[in-house]
C-alpha positions in Angstrom: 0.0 0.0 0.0 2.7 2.6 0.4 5.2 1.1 -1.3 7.4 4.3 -3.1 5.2 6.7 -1.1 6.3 9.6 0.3 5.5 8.3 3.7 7.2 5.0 3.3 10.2 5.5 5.7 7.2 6.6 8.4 5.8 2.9 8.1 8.6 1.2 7.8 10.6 2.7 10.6 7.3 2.1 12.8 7.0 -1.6 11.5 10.8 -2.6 12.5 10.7 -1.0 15.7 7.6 -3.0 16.7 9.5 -6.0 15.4 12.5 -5.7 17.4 11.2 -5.2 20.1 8.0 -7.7 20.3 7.9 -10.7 22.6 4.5 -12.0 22.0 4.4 -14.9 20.0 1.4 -13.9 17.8 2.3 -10.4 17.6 5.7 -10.9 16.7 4.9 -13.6 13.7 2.5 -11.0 12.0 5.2 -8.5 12.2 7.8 -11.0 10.6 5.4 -11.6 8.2 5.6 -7.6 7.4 9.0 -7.1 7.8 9.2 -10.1 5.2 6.8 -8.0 2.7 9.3 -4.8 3.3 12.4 -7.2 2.4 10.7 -8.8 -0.5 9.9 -5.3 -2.0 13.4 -4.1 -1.7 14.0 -3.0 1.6 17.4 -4.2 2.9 17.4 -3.0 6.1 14.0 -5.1 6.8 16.1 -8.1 4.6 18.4 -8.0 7.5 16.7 -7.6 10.3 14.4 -10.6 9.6 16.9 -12.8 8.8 19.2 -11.7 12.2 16.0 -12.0 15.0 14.7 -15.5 13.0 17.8 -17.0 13.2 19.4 -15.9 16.2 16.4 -17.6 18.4 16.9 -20.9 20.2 15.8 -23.7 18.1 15.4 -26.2 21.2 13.0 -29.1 20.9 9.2 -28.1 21.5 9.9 -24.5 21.8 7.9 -21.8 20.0 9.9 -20.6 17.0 8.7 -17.6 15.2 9.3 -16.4 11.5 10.3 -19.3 9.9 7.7 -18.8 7.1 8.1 -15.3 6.7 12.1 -16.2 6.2 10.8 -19.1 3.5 8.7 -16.4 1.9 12.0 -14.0 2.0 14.8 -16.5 0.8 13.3 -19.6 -0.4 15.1 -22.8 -0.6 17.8 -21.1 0.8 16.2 -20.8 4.1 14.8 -24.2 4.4 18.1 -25.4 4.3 19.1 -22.9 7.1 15.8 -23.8 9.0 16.4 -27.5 8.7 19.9 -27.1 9.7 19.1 -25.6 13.0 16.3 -28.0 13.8 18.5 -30.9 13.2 21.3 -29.6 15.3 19.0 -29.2 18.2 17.9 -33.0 17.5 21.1 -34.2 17.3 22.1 -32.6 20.9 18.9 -34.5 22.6 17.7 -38.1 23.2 14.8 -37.7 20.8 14.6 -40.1 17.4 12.8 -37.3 15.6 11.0 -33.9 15.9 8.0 -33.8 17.9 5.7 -32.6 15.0 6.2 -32.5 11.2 7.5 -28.8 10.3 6.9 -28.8 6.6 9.0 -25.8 6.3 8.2 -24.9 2.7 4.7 -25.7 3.4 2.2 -26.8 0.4 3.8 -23.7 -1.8 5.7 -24.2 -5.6 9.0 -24.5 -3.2 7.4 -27.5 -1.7 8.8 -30.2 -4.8 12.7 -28.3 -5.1 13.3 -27.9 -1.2 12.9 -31.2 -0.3 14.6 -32.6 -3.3 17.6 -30.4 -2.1 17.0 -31.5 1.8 17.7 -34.9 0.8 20.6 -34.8 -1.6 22.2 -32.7 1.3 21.3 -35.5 4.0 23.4 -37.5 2.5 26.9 -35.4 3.7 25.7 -32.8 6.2 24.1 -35.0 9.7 22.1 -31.8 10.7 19.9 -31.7 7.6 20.3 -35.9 7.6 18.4 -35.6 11.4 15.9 -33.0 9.9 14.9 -34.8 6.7 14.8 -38.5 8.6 12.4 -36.6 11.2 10.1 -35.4 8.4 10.0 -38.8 6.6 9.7 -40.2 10.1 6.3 -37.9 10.2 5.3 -38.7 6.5 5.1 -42.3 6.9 2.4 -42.0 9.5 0.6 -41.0 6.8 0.2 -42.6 3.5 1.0 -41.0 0.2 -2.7 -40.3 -0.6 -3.4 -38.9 3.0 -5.1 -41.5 4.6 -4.1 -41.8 8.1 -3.1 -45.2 9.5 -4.7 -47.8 11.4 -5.6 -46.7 15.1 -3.4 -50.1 15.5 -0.4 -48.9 13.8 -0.3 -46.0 15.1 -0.5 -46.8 19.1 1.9 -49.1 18.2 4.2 -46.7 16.4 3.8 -44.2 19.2 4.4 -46.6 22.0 7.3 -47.9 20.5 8.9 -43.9 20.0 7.3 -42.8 23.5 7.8 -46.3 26.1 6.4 -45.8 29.5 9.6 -45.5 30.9 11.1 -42.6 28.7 7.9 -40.6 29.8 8.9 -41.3 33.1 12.6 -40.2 33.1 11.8 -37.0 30.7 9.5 -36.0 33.1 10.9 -36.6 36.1 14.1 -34.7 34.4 11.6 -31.6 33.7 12.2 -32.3 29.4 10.0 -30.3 27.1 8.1 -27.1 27.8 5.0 -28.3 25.7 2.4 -31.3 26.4 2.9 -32.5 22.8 4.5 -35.6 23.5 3.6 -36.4 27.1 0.0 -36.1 25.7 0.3 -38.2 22.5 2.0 -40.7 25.0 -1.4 -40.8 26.8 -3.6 -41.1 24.1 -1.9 -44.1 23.0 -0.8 -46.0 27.0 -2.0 -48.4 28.4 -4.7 -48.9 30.8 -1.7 -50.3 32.9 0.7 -47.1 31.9 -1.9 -44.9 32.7 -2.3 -46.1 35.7 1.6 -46.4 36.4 1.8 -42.6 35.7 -1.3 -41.7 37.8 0.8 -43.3 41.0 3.6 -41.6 40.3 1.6 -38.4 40.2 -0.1 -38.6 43.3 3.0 -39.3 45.1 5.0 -36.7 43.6 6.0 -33.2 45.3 7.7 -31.6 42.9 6.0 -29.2 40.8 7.7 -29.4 37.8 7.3 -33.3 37.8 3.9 -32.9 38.7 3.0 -30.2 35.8 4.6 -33.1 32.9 2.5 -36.0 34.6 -0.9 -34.5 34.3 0.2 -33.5 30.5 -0.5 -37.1 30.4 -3.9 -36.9 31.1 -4.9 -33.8 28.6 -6.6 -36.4 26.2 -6.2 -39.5 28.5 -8.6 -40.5 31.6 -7.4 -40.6 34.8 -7.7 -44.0 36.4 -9.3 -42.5 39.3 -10.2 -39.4 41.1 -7.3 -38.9 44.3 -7.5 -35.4 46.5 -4.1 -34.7 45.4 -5.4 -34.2 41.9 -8.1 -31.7 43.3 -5.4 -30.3 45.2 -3.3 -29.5 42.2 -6.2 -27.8 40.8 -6.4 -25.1 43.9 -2.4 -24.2 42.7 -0.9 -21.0 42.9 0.9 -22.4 39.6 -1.1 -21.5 36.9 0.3 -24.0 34.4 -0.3 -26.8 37.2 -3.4 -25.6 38.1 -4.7 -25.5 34.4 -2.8 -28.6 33.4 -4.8 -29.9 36.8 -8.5 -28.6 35.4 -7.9 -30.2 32.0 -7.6 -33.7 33.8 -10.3 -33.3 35.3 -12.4 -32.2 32.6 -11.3 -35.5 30.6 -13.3 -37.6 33.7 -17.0 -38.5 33.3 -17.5 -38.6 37.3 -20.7 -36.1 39.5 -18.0 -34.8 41.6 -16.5 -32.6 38.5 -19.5 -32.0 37.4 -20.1 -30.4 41.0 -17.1 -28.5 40.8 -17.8 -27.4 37.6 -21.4 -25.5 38.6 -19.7 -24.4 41.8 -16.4 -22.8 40.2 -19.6 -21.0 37.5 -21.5 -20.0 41.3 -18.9 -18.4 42.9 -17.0 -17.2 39.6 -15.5 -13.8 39.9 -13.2 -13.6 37.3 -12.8 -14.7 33.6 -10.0 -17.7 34.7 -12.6 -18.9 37.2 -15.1 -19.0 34.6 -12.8 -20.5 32.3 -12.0 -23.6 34.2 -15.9 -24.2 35.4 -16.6 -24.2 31.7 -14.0 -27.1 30.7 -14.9 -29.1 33.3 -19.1 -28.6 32.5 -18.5 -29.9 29.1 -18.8 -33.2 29.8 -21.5 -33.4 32.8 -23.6 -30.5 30.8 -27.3 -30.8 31.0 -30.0 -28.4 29.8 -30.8 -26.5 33.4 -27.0 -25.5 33.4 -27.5 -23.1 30.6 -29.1 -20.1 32.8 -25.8 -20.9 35.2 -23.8 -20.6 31.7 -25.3 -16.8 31.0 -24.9 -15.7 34.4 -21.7 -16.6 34.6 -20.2 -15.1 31.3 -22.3 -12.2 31.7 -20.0 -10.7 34.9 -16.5 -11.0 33.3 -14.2 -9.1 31.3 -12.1 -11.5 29.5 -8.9 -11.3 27.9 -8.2 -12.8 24.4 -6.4 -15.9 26.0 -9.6 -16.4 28.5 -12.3 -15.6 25.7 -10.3 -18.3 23.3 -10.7 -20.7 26.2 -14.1 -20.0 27.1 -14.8 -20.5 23.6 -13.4 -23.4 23.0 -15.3 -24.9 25.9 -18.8 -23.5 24.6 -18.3 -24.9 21.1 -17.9 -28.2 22.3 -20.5 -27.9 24.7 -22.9 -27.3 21.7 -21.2 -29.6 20.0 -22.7 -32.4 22.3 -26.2 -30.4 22.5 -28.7 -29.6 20.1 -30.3 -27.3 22.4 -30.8 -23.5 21.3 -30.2 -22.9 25.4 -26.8 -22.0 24.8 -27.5 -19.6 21.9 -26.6 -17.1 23.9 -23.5 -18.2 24.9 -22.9 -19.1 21.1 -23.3 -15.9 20.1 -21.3 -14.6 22.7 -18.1 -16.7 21.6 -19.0 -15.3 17.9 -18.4 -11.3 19.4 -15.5 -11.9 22.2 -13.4 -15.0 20.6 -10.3 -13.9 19.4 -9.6 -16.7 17.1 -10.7 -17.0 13.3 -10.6 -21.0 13.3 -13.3 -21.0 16.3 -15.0 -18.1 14.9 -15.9 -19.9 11.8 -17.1 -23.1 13.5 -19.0 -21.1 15.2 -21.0 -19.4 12.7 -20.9 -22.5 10.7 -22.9 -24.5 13.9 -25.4 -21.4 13.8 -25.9 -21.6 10.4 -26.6 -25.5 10.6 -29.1 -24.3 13.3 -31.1 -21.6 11.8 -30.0 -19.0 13.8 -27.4 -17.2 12.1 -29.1 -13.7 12.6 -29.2 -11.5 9.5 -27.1 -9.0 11.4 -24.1 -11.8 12.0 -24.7 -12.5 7.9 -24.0 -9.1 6.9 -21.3 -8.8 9.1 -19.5 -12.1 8.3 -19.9 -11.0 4.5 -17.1 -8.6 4.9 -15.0 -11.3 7.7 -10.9 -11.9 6.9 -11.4 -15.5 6.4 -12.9 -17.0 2.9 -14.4 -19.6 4.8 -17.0 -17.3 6.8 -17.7 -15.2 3.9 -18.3 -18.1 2.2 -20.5 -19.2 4.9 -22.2 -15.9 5.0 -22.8 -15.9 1.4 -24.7 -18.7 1.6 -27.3 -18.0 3.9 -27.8 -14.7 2.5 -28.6 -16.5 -0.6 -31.1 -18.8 1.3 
């Protein structure tokens, strides 16, 4: 937009000074991804600052690395191989057989067929890229060529055999990884047996960091039983235990959570309160709770983080209920949720409904995302 403008150096100058000096994650990936639209349209200055705050970040195992796309977008193949590199050393210097998610690093664009093609000629001779490129193909097998996942077989099996009980154990007791990735893709594959292993060693466990990597276990995995220490954990002053706490909980189909659930909404007085009665109603909803539901969410303010949550927990709550009780609270999520991916499912379950109000269609017609305006545009027409 004001490219060779008179008032260029005014944006630009603005643009890199929010860009180095951003910490948030999301805030600092948009402003990569403008720096990268400076660089890419000539600007050196933004060429070189990119390339230095990308690549001088830690590229340590489940960490949070920002502008690796925007650096793709700015350098092409040349930057995968950087990128790949970096991510290999860091798997090289750990215990881990491969990366803990597939990174893709050219993504689905025309550099896609030529980077990887490059990644694995240089494989051969440089053990960095060799660890990178063995990760991805480590990833790419769990998936056929045409897309279709595995077996449910093949996969528990594959996981259990990359993530044994007893690795979880030691990793966790050691305090490895600052993400739930793998502790949780261990739990959705265990054992009724390793489940129940970890779930001893969690209850007898006093240190918090230990504690915090157990319960990771249980974010998509039951917990063999309900113990006061795990209600206790959910009263911490840590907030990552604490939440880490509330989601095992919220994964248990037992009355007592249920009863915390409506008494956490009662007594609510702020938007984190709010937040954790409403993961753990999802499961133990019932149609009388949704008065309770509207009360609640009608005395907070919440911040994006907290209305994301919230969100989350009232989409899946609907989800589960065909009741228009929680229309409300639908529409609610719709106004306050930060996030465009639960924005659209959530005009996409009112629309399935019949109550996508013409004021939400007119709106969504001129939404950022193709999907809701595609959405939109269809109930308009009908």
């Amino acid at each position: 937009m004001f490219k060779g403008r008179e008032k260029y150096p005014v944006f630009a100058s603005a643009i890199l000074s929010a860009f180095r000096q951003e910490t948030d994650n999301d805030d600092i990936e948009h402003l990569c991804e403008l720096t990268a639209q400076l660089a890419i349209h000539g600007d050196e200055i933004a060429a070189n600052a990119l390339r230095r705050r990308v690549l001088d970040q830690s590229f340590v195992l489940e960490g949070d690395q920002f502008g690796c796309n925007a650096l793709v977008l700015l350098d092409g193949v040349d930057a995968v191989v950087e990128l790949a590199r970096r991510f290999g050393r860091s798997l090289l210097e750990s215990s881990e057989e491969r990366l803990p998610f597939p990174y893709h690093l050219a993504g689905e664009s025309g550099l896609r067929e030529s980077a990887d093609a490059v990644l694995e000629q240089l494989a051969v001779s440089d053990e960095a890229i060799g660890a990178f490129w063995n990760s991805e193909q480590s990833w790419e097998r769990e998936f056929q060529t045409d897309k279709v996942p595995l077996r449910d077989e093949e996969r528990r099996e594959s996981s259990r055999r990359e993530l044994p009980l007893e690795k979880i154990l030691a990793d966790a007791a050691a305090g490895v990884g600052d993400t739930s990735f793998k502790y949780t893709r261990f739990g959705k594959y265990a054992t009724v047996d390793e489940l129940k292993v970890v779930w001893l060693r969690l209850i007898n466990e006093s240190d918090e960091k230990v504690c915090l990597r157990l319960l990771w276990v249980f974010r998509a995995a039951m917990l063999p039983e309900l113990h006061p220490a795990i209600w206790k954990l959910a009263e911490s002053d840590h907030d990552k235990i604490r939440a880490a706490a509330i989601t095992a909980l919220a994964q248990c189909h037992d009355p007592s959570v249920g009863n915390f659930a409506r008494a956490a909404l009662r007594s609510a007085r702020s938007a984190k309160a709010v937040s954790d009665g409403m993961e753990t109603l999802v499961k133990h909803y019932r149609n009388e709770d949704a008065l309770l539901v509207r009360s609640a969410l009608s005395g907070i303010s919440a911040s994006d983080g907290e209305a994301h949550a919230i969100g989350f927990s009232i989409a899946r709550m609907c989800r589960e209920n065909e009741s228009c009780d929680l229309l409300e609270a639908l529409i609610g999520d719709y106004e306050n949720n930060p996030c465009t991916l639960c924005r659209c499912g959530t005009v996409s379950m009112m629309s399935e409904r019949g109550v996508l109000a013409p004021a939400i269609i007119s709106e969504c017609l001129h939404d950022a995302d193709p999907d809701i305006r595609k959405l939109a545009q269809e109930a308009a027409s009908s």
